[in-house]
C-alpha positions in Angstrom: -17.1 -2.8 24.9 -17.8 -0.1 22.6 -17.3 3.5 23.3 -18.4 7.0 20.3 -16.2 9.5 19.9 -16.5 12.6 17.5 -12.8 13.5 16.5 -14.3 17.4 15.7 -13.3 16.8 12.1 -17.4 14.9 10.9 -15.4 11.4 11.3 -17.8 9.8 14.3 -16.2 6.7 15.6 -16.2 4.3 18.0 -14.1 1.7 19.8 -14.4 -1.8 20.2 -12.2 -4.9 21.8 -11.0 -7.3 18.7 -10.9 -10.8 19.9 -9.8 -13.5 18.6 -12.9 -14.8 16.2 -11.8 -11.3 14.5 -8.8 -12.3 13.0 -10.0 -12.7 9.8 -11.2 -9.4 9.8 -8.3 -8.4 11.2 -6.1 -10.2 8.5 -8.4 -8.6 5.7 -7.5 -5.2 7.4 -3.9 -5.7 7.2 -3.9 -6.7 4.2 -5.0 -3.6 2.2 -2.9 -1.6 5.0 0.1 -2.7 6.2 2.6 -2.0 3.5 5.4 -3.8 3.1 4.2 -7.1 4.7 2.0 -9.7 5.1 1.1 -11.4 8.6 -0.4 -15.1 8.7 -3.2 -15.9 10.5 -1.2 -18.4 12.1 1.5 -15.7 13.3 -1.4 -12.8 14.4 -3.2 -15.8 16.7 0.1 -16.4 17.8 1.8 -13.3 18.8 -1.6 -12.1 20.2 -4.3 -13.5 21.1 -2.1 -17.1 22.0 0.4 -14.3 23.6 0.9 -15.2 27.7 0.8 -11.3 28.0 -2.3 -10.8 26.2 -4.5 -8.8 27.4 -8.0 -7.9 25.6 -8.5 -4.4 26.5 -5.4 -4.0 24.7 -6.1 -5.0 21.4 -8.4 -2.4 19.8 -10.2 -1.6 16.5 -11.8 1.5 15.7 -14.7 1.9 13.5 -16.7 4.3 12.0 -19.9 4.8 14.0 -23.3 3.2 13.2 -21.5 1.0 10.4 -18.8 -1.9 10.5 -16.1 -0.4 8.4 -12.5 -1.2 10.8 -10.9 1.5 10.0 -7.5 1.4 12.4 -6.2 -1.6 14.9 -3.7 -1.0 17.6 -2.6 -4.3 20.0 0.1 -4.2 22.5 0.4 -7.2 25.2 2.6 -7.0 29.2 5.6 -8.2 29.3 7.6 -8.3 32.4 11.6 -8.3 32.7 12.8 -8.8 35.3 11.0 -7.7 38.2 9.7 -4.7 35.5 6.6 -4.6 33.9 6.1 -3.4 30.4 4.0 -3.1 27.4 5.0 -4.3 24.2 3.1 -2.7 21.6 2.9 -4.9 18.4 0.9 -2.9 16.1 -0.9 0.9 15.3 -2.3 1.0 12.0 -5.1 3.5 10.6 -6.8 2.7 7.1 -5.1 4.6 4.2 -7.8 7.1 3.6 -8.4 8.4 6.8 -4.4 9.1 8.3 -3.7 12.6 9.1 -6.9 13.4 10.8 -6.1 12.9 14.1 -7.9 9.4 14.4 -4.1 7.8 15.1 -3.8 10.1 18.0 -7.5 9.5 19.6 -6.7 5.6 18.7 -3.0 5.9 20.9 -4.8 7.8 23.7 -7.7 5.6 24.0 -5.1 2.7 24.6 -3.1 4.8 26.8 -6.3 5.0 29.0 -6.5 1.0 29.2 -3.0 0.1 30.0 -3.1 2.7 32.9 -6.0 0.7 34.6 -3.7 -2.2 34.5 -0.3 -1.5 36.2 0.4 0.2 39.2 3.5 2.0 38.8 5.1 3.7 35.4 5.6 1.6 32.4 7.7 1.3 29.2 5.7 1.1 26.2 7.8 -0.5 23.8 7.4 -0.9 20.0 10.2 -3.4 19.2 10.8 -6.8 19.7 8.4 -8.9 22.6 10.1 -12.1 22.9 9.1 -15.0 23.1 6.6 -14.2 20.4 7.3 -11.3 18.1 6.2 -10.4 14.3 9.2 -8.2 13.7 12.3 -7.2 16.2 11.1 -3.4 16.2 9.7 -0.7 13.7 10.4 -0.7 10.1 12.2 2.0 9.1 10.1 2.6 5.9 7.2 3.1 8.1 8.8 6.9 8.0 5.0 8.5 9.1 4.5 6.0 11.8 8.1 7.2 13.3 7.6 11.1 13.4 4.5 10.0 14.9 5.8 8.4 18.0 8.5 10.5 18.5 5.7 13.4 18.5 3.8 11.6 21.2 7.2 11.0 23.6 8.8 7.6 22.2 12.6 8.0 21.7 14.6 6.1 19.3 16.9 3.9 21.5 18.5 1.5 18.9 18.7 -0.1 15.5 18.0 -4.3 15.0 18.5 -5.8 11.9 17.2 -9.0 9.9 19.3 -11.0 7.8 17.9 -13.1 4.5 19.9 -16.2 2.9 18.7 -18.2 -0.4 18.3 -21.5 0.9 19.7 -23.7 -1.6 17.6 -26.9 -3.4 20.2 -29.1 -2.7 22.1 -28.2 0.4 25.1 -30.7 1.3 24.8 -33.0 5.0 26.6 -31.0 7.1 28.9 -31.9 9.6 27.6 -34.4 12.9 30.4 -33.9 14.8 33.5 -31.3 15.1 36.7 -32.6 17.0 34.7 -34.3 20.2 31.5 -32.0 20.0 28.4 -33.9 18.3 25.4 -31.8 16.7 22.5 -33.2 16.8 18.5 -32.5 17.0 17.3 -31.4 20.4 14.5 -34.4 21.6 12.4 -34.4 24.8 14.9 -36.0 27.5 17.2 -32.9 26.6 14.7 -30.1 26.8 15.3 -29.5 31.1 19.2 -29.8 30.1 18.8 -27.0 27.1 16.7 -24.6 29.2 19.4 -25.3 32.3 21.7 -24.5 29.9 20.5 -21.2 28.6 19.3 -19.7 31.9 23.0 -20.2 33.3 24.8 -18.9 30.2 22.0 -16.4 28.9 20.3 -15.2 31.6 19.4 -11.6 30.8 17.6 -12.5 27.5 14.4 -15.0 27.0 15.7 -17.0 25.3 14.4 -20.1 26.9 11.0 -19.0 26.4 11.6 -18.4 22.5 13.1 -22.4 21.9 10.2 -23.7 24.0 8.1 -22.8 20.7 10.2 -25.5 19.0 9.1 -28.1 21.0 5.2 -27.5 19.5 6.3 -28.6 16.1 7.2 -32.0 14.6 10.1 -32.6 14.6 11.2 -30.4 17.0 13.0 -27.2 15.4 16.2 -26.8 17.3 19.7 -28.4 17.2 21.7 -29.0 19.9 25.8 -29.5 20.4 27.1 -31.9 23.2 30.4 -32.2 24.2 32.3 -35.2 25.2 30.9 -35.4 28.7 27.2 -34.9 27.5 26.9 -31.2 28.5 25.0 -29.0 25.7 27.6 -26.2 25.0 25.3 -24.4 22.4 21.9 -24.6 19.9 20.1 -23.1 17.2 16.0 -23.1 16.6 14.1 -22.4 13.5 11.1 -22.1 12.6 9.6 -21.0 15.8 7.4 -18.4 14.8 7.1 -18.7 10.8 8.0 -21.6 8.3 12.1 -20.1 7.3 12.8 -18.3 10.7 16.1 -18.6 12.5 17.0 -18.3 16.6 17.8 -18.0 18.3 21.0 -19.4 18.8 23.8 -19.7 20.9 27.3 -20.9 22.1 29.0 -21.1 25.4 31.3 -18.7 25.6 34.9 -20.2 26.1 33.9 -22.6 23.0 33.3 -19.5 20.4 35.7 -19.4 17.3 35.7 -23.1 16.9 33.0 -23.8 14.4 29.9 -24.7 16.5 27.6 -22.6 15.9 28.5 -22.1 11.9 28.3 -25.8 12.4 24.4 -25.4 13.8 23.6 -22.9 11.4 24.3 -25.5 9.1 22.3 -27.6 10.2 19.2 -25.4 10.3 19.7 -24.3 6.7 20.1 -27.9 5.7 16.4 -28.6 7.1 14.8 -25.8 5.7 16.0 -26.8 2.3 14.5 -30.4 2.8 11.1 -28.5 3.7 11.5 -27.2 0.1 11.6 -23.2 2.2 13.5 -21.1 -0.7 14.2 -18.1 2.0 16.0 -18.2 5.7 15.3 -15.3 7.8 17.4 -14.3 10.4 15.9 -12.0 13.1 17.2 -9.5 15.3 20.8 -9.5 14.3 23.2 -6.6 16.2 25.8 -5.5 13.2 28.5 -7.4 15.6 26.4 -10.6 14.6 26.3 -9.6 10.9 29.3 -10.5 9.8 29.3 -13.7 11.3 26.1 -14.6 9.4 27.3 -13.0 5.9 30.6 -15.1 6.4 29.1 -18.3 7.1 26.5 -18.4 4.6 26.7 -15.4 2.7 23.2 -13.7 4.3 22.8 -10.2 3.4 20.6 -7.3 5.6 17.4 -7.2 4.3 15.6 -4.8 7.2 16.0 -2.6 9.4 14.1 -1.7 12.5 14.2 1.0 15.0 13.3 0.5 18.9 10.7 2.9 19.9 10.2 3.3 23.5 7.9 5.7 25.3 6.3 5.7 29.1 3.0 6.1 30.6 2.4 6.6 34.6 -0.9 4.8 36.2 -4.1 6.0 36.8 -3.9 8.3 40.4 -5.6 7.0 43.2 -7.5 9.8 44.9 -7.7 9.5 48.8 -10.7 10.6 50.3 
């Protein structure tokens, strides 16, 4: 698809769907700017094109007409929660030397205009965290410009996420196998129905399920799971899931909290890292409640902070004749 537009301001452009034999253009893109990170190959095929909401009309480049200069990207992909439909919007980025001209706006709009052909009632568009695959759990604040320029095109702020960083340490001590009559020990394949059982009972408003299944893709698999005395899993932790040094998520059953599980699972997930030689753990998505728990148990400190942008767009209107 490619579409010309004249902004008004002598910057003639024109749209075109990225696929996926674009990432490395894509990558090449981001590189000169994004600030303030880098994104993989690995984790752009991932939490887009690989994406089980991806959708092509929604990943977008725009480009200066008659030449092949990209020169801004925006990507969303549907979600549904629930029995709601959303859009997760994962990225809106225009090239350093043309921001402020409007081209952000035309680039929003001309999205807009696709995701309306593809739902049928009013939708969230979302600019946080799209589980089970997500770069970051919402939008830096540092990206300061990109901010006033939602909010000026209807998103509202509706929360705060954090993400947590720990040194890993060279040599990290065995940690503990088993505390009182509950036994921690890596997740294998006759476990996996019992895990996602378990998470679906005792965590059934998030996606969590969805996020460990990543684990299973990778060798060994990269969660941790504590049994109690009658073989029931009463908690787990996952790492590595989206990038080499990534923790959760994780969690515990509730009535067993307090007792040094899931420190206990942490553990264990630090411990791993450090024999993959990975010098930095990176906790996503952590509520301040969560914090403390983290800075107590192995002295992680906030690194980021990300703000949950939310806007909403109505379908297309179906004219009756």
């Amino acid at each position: 698809m490619k579409e010309k537009l004249d902004t008004g301001q002598k910057i003639s452009v024109r749209y075109e769907l990225l696929r996926k034999q674009d990432i490395t253009q894509i990558i090449l893109f981001l590189e000169r700017h994004l600030r303030f990170y880098t994104i993989s190959h690995s984790i752009l095929e991932q939490c887009i094109f690989k994406d089980s909401g991806y959708e092509p009309s929604l990943v977008i480049g725009m480009f200066l007409n008659d030449t092949s200069e990209l020169i801004g990207i925006i990507a969303g992909v549907l979600r549904k929660r629930g029995l709601k439909k959303y859009c997760a919007l994962k990225m809106l980025i225009i090239h350093s030397d043309f921001r402020l001209k409007g081209l952000g706006t035309e680039l929003l709009k001309k999205f807009q205009q696709n995701l309306k052909i593809l739902i049928s009632k009013s939708c969230f568009v979302r600019f946080d965290a799209s589980p089970p695959n997500y770069i970051n759990p919402g939008l830096d604040f540092r990206y300061s410009d990109l901010i006033f320029f939602l909010k000026h095109h209807g998103f509202k702020k509706k929360g705060i996420r954090n993400n947590m960083i720990c040194d890993v340490p060279k040599e990290y001590i065995i940690p503990k196998k088993k505390i009182n009559d509950i036994q921690i020990k890596r997740l294998s394949e006759s476990n996996i129905i019992y895990l996602e059982a378990f998470i679906r009972r005792y965590f059934r408003f998030s996606l969590w399920d969805e996020e460990v299944r990543l684990s299973y893709n990778l060798t060994p698999i990269t969660t941790y799971i504590a049994i109690d005395s009658s073989n029931h899993i009463v908690g787990w932790a996952s790492y590595n899931i989206s990038f080499p040094g990534c923790f959760g998520p994780m969690g515990v059953k509730k009535d067993l909290r307090g007792l040094g599980i899931g420190g206990e699972l942490l553990r264990w997930c630090l411990y791993s890292l450090s024999q993959e030689g990975i010098e930095t753990m990176v906790i996503r998505w952590v509520s301040e409640k969560t914090a403390y728990f983290y800075s107590k148990t192995i002295g992680a400190h906030i690194s980021q902070i990300y703000y949950n942008m939310v806007g909403k767009i109505k379908p297309n209107k179906i004219i009756k004749k």
